[in-house]
C-alpha positions as CSV (number, residue, x, y, z in Angstrom):
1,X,0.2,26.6,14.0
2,X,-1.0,30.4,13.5
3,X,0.8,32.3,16.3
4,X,-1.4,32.3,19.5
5,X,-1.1,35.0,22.3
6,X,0.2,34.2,25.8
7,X,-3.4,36.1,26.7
8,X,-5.3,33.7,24.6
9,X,-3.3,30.7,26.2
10,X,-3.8,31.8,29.7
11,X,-7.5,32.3,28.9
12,X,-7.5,28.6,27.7
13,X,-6.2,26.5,30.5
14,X,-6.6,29.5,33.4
15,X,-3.3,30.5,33.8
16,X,-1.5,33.6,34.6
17,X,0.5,36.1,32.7
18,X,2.2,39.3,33.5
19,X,1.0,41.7,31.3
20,X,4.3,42.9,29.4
21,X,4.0,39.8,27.8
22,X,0.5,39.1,27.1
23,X,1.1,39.6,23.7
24,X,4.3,37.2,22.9
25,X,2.6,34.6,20.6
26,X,4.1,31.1,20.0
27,X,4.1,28.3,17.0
28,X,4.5,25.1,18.3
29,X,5.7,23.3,22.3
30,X,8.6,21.6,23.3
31,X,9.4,20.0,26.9
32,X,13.1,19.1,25.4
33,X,15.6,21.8,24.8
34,X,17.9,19.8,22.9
35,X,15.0,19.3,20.0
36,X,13.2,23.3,21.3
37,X,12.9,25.5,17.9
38,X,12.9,29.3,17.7
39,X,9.1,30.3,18.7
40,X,7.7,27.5,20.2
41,X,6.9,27.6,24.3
42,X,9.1,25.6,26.5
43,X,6.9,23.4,29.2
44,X,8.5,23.1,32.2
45,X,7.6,19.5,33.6
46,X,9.1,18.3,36.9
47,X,9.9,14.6,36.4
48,X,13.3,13.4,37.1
49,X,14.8,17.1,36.8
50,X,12.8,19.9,37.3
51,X,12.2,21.5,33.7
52,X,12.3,24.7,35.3
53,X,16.0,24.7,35.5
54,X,16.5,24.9,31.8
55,X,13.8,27.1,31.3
56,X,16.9,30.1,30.7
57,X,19.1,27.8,27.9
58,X,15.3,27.1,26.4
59,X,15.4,31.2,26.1
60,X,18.5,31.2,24.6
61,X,17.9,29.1,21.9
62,X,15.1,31.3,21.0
63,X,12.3,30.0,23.0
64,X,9.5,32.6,22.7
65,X,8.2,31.8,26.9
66,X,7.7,29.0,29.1
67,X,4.8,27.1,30.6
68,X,5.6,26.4,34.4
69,X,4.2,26.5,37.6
70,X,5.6,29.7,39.0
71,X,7.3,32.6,37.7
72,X,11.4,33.0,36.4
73,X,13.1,36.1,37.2
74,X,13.8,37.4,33.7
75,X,11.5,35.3,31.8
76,X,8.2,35.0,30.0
77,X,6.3,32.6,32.2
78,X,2.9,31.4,31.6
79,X,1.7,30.1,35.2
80,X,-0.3,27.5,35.8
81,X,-0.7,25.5,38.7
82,X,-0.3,22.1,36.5
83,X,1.2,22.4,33.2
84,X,0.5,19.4,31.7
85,X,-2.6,19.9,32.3
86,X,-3.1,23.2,30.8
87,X,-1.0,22.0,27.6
88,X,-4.2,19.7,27.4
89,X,-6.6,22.7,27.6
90,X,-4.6,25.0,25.2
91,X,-4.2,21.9,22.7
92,X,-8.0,21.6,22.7
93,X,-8.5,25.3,22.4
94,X,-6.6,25.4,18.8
95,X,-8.3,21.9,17.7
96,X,-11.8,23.6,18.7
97,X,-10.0,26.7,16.1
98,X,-9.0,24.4,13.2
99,X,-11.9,23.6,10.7
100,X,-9.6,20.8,9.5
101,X,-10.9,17.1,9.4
102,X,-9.1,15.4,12.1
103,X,-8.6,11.6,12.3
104,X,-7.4,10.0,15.3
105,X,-5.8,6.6,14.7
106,X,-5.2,4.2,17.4
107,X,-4.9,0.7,18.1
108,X,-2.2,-2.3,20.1
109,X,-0.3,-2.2,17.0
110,X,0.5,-0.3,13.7
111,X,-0.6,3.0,14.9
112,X,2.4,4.7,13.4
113,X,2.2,2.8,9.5
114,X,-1.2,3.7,9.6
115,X,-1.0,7.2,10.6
116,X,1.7,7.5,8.0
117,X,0.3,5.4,5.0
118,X,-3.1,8.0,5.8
119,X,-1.9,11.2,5.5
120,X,0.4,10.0,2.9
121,X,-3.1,9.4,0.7
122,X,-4.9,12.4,1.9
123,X,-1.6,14.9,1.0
124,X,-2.5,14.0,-2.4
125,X,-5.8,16.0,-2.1
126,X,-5.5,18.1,1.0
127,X,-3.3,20.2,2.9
128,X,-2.7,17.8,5.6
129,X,-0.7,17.8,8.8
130,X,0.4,14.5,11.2
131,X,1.6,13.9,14.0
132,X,5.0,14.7,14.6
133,X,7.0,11.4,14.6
134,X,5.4,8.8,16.6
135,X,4.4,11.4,19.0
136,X,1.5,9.6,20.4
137,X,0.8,10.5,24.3
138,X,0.0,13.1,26.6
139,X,2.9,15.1,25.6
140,X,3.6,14.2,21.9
141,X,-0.6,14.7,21.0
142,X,-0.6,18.1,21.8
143,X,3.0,18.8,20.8
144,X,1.7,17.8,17.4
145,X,-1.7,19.9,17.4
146,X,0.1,22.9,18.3
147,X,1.9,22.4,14.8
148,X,-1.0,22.0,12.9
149,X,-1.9,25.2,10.7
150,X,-5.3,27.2,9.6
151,X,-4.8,26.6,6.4
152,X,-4.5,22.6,7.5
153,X,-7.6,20.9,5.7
154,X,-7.0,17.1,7.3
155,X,-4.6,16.3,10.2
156,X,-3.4,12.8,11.0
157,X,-3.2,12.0,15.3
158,X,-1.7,8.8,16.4
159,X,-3.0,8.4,19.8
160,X,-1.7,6.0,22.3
161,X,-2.7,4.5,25.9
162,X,-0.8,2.0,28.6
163,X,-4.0,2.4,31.2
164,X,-7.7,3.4,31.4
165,X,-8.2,6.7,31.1
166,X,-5.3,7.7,28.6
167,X,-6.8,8.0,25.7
168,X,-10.2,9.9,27.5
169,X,-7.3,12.6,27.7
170,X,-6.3,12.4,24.3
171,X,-9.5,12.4,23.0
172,X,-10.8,15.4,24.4
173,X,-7.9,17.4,22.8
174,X,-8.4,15.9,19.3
175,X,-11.6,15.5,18.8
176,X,-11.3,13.7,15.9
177,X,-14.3,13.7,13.2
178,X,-12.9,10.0,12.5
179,X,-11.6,7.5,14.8
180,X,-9.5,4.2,13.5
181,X,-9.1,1.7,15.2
182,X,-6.1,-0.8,13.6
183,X,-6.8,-3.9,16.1
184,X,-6.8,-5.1,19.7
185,X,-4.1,-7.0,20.5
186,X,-2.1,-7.5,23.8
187,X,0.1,-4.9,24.4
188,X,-0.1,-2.9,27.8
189,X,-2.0,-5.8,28.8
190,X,-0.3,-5.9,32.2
191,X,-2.2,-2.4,33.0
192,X,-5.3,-3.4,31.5
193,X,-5.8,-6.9,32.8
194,X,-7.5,-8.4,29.6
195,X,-8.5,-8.2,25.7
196,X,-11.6,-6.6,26.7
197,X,-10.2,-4.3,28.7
198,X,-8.1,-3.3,25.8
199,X,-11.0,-3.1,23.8
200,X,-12.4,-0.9,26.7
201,X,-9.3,1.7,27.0
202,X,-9.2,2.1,22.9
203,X,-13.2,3.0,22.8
204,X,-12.5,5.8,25.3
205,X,-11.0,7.4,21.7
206,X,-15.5,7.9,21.3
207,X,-16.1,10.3,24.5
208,X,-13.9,13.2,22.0
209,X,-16.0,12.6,18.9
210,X,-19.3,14.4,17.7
211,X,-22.0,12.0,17.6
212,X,-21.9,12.1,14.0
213,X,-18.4,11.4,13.9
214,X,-17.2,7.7,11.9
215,X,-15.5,5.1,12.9
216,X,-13.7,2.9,10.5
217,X,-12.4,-0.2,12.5
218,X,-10.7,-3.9,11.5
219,X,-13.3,-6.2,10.7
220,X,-11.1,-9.1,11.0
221,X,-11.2,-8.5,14.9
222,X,-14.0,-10.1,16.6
223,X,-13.8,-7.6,19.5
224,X,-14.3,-5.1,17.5
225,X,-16.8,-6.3,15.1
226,X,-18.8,-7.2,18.2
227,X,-18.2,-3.8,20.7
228,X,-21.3,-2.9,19.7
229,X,-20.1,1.2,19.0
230,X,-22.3,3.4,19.4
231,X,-21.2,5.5,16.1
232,X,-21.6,4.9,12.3
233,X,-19.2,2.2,11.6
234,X,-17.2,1.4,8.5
235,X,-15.2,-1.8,8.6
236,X,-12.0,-3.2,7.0
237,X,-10.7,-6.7,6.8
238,X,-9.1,-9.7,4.2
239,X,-11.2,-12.8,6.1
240,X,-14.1,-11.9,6.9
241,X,-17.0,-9.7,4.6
242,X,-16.3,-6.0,5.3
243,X,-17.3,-2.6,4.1
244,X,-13.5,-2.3,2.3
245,X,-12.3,-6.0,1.4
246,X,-8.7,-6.6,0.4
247,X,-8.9,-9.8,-2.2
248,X,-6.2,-11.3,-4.2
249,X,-3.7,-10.6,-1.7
250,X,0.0,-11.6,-2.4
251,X,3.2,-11.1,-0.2
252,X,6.6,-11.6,-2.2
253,X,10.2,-10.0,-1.2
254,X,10.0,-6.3,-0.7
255,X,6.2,-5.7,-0.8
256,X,2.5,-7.3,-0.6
257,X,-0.2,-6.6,-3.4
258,X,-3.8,-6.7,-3.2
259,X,-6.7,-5.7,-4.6
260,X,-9.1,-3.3,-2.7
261,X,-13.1,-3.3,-3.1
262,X,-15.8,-1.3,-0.8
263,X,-16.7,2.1,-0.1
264,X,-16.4,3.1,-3.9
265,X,-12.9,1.8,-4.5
266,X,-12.0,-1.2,-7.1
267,X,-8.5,-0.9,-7.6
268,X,-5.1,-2.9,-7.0
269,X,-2.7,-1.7,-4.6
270,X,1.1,-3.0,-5.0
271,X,2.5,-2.0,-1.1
272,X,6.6,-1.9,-0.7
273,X,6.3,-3.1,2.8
274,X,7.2,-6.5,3.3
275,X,4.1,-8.9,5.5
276,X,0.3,-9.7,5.2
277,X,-0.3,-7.5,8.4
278,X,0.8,-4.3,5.6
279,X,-2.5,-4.7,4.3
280,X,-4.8,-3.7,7.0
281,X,-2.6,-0.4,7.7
282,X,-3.2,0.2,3.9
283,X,-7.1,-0.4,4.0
284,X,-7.3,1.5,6.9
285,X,-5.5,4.6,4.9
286,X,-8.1,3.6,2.0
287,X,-11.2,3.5,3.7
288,X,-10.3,7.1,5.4
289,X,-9.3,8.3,1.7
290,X,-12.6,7.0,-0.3
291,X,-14.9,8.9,2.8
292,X,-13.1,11.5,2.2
293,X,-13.2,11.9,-1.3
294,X,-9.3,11.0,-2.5
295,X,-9.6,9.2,-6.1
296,X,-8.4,5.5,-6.5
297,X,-5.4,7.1,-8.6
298,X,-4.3,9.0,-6.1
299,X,-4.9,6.1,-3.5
300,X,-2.8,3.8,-5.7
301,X,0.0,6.1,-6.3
302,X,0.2,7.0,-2.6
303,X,0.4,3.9,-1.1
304,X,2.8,2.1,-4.3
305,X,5.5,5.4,-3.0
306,X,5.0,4.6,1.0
307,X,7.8,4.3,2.7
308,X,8.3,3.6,6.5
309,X,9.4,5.7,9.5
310,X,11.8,5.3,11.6
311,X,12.9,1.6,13.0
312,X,9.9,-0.3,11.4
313,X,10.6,-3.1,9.3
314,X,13.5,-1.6,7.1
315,X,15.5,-4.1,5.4
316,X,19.1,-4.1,3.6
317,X,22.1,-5.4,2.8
318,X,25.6,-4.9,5.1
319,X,28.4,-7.1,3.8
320,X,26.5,-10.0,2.8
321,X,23.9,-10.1,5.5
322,X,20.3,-9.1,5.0
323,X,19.0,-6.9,8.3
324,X,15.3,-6.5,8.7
325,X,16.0,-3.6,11.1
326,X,12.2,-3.7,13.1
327,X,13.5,-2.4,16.8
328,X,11.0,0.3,17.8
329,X,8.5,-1.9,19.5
330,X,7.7,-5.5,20.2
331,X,3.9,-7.4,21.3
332,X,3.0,-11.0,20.6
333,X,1.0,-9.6,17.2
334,X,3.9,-7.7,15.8
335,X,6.8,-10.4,16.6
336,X,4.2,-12.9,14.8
337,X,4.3,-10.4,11.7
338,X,8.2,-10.1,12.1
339,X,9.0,-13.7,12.1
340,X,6.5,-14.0,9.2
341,X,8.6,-11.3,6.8
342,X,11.5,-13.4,8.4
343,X,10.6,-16.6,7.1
344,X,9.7,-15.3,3.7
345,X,12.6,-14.0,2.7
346,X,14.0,-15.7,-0.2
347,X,17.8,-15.5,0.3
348,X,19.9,-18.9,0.1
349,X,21.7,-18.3,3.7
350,X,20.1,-18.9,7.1
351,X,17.0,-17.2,9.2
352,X,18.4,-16.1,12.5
353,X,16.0,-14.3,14.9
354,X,17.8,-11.9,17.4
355,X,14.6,-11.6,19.6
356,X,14.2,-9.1,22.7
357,X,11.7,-9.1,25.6
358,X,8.1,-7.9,25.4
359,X,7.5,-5.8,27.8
360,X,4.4,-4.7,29.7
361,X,2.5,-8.2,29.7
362,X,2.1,-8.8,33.7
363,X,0.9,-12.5,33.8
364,X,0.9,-13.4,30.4
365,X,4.7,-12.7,29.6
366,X,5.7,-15.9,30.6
367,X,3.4,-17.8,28.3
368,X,3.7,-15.2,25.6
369,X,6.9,-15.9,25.3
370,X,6.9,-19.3,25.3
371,X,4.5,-19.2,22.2
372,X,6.5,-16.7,20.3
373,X,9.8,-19.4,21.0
374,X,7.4,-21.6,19.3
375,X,6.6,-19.8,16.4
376,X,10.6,-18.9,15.9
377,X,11.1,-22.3,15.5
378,X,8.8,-22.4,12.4
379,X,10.6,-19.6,11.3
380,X,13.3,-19.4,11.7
381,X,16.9,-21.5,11.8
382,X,18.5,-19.8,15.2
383,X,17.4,-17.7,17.8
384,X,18.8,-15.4,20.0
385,X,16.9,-14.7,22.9
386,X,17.7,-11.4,25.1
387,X,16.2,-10.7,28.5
388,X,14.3,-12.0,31.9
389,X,12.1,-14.0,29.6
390,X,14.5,-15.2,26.9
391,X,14.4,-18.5,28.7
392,X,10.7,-19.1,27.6
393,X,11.6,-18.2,24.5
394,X,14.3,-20.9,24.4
395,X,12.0,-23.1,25.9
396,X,9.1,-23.1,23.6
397,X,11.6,-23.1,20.4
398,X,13.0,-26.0,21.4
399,X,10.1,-27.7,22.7
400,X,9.0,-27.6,18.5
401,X,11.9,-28.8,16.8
402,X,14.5,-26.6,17.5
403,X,18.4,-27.9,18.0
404,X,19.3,-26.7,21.5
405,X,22.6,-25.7,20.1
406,X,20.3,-22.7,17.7
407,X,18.1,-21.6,20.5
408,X,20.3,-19.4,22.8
409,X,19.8,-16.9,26.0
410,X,21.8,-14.3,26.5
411,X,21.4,-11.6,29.7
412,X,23.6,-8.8,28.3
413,X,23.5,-7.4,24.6
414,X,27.4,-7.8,24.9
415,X,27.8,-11.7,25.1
416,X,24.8,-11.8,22.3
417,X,26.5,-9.8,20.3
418,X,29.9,-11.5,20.2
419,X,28.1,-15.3,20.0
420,X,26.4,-13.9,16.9
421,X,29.7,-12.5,15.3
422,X,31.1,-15.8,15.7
423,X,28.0,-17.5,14.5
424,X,26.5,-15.2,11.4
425,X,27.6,-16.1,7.9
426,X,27.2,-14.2,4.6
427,X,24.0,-14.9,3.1
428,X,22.5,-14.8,6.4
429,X,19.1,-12.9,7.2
430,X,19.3,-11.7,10.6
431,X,15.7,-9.7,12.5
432,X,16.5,-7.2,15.4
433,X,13.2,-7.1,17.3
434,X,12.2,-6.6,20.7
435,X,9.9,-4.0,22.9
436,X,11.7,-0.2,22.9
437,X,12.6,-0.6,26.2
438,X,15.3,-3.7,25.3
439,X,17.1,-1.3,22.6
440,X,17.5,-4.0,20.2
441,X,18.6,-1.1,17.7
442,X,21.8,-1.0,20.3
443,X,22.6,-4.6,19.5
444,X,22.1,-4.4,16.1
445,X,24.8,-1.5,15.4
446,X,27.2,-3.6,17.6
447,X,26.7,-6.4,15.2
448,X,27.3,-4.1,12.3
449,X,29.8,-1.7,13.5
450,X,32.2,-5.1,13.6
451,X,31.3,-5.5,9.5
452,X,34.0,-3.0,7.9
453,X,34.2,-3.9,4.5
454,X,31.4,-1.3,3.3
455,X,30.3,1.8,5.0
456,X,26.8,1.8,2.9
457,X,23.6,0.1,3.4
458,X,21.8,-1.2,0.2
459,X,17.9,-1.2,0.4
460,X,16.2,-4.1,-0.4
């Protein structure tokens, strides 16, 4: 961001600031001293710990002030009575500033690919900013805002959401000019009580936006081709006639190609991301581009370089096994996608899934479960099944076909672990997957840190 004043922050959210330091400015906020950098303002949250405690190690590693709710002997301290809620209001103070186009992407699943297969197109034409990793709530959003620059010309907001209201938060800080909307799908469903009321919580993304602000939205999903949104509407999808068709679509090892029509565009697009689900992220990316102006050569060239973030979907080879390391979240939609990349690959050796709980599905965990057991038997050869529900998983994989003796539960990551050292052979493709809060990533370094014979992973 372009420095802003402590004055000019106070004004925004109605805080309080001594006025010696009125004229500090700051580039950026941080609640976490161990990732704070030099300039930024250090919010003070009481949580667990009280975050004014560290408010004097923020200072000394070059902290420019602190929001909090009361003053620090010895410190800058912009007072407000509740923090969070005045990061909101200085947030949407410098998005009313910017005179960037800002798109706001959300969704139950693929929020992050998205977010990062769109700004990877628009960077070929525009200075454009993103959210800062998958920064998504009411903490990361403005985090992220309060990095974007004047000179930023597009800016890329994932936004997030567990329960009503959530994303009427976010959107009033981002008022994005265009709204995405990837799919409705089942995650947080335990808050939300329904589909519908999925659908509800993601539409709240429209009380932020202009009335002349666009929505591009996935076709393919009946809820949404049905909400009835009360904006201009452009529509994506591979099944069902859209405004941006995907034809000719073609998954093989290491990618997924396609050709896109709509909104301009006639052009193929060859993806590196392994899975059919790929190509909605990447027409969502398109149809933003094309509104926007970005050529098809750009488009093409953008999305044929895209790589991943983080731990979605990256596979390679460790000694002999194939890893499809995909650990950073888990619903019904994306284990369906998973197992899908899983039983495509094309090496000789086994498909074992090494499956974690999905968390946050009230009712429906039991039976969602259940299902996706049944679906790892179609994909795969052996599962192992971590957590209070890996029994339904076991269940339903056995229940369609699968050996008892290749469908196993497992209540610590420990025991898993050392059943699949024993069990795993060379040649073996192994998926790590569950919801973030199972830290299937943990198990999946366990595995490896046992496999000595090379201390490099090659990409596949």
């Amino acid at each position: 961001m372009g420095n802003l004043s402590l004055k000019h922050a106070a004004e925004l959210c109605g805080g309080s600031i001594a006025p010696e330091a009125e004229q500090i400015t700051f580039s950026g906020v941080c609640n976490d001293t161990r990732e704070l950098e030099p300039g930024e303002l250090f919010l003070a949250l009481k949580d667990k710990r009280d975050g004014h405690a560290f408010a004097p190690a923020a200072m000394e590693k070059g902290a420019a002030a602190v929001l909090g709710e009361h003053p620090i002997d010895g410190i800058p301290v912009l007072v407000a009575a509740e923090p969070l809620r005045a990061l909101a209001q200085i947030a949407a103070g410098w998005r009313r500033m910017l005179s960037a186009k800002v798109i706001g992407i959300t969704g139950s699943v693929g929020k992050t690919t998205t977010k990062e297969m769109t700004s990877a197109v628009l960077q070929t034409t525009f200075r454009t900013g993103k959210s800062l990793k998958n920064y998504n709530n009411d903490i990361g959003v403005p985090r992220s805002l309060l990095k974007l620059t004047p000179d930023c010309e597009a800016a890329v907001l994932e936004m997030g959401m567990s329960h009503f209201g959530d994303m009427s938060r976010l959107t009033a800080m981002v008022q994005p000019d265009i709204a995405v909307i990837t799919n409705i799908g089942t995650m947080h469903i335990e808050h939300l009580g329904s589909r519908e009321g999925i659908l509800k919580a993601k539409l709240e993304i429209l009380e932020g936006m202009q009335p002349d602000g666009l929505v591009i939205a996935n076709g393919d999903e009946p809820l949404l081709r049905n909400a009835g949104i009360d904006r201009k509407t452009l529509f994506f999808g591979i099944d069902t006639p859209c405004d941006l068709q995907a034809t000719q679509v073609r998954t093989y090892p290491g990618g997924v190609s396609f050709r896109a029509t709509g909104l301009g565009c006639d052009f193929a697009v060859q993806l590196p991301a392994e899975g059919r689900h790929h190509v909605y992220d990447a027409l969502a990316a398109i149809a933003v581009g094309a509104v926007c102006g970005v050529s098809e050569e750009n488009m093409a060239k953008a999305l044929a370089a895209f790589q991943n973030t983080g731990d979605r979907q990256k596979i390679f080879r460790r000694n002999g096994f194939t890893i499809i390391a995909d650990c950073y979240n888990a619903g019904p939609e994306s284990m369906d996608a998973a197992l899908e990349v899983l039983g495509a690959r094309p090496e000789p050796g086994r498909r074992i899934a090494v499956l974690g709980d999905m968390l946050e599905l009230g009712v429906c965990a039991q039976a969602a479960h259940y299902r996706l057991g049944q679906h790892a038997a179609d994909k795969a050869d052996m599962v192992f099944a971590y957590g209070e529900n890996s029994r339904r998983v076991v269940a339903g994989a056995a229940d369609n076909g699968m050996p008892a003796e290749n469908a196993r539960t497992y209540d610590s990551q420990e025991l898993l672990v050392a059943d699949l050292r024993r069990n795993a052979r060379a040649g073996d493709v192994l998926l790590f997957k569950g919801s973030h809060g199972m830290h299937m990533e943990k198990a999946m370094e366990r595995f490896l840190e046992t496999e000595k014979e090379s201390t490099e992973d090659v990409k596949v």
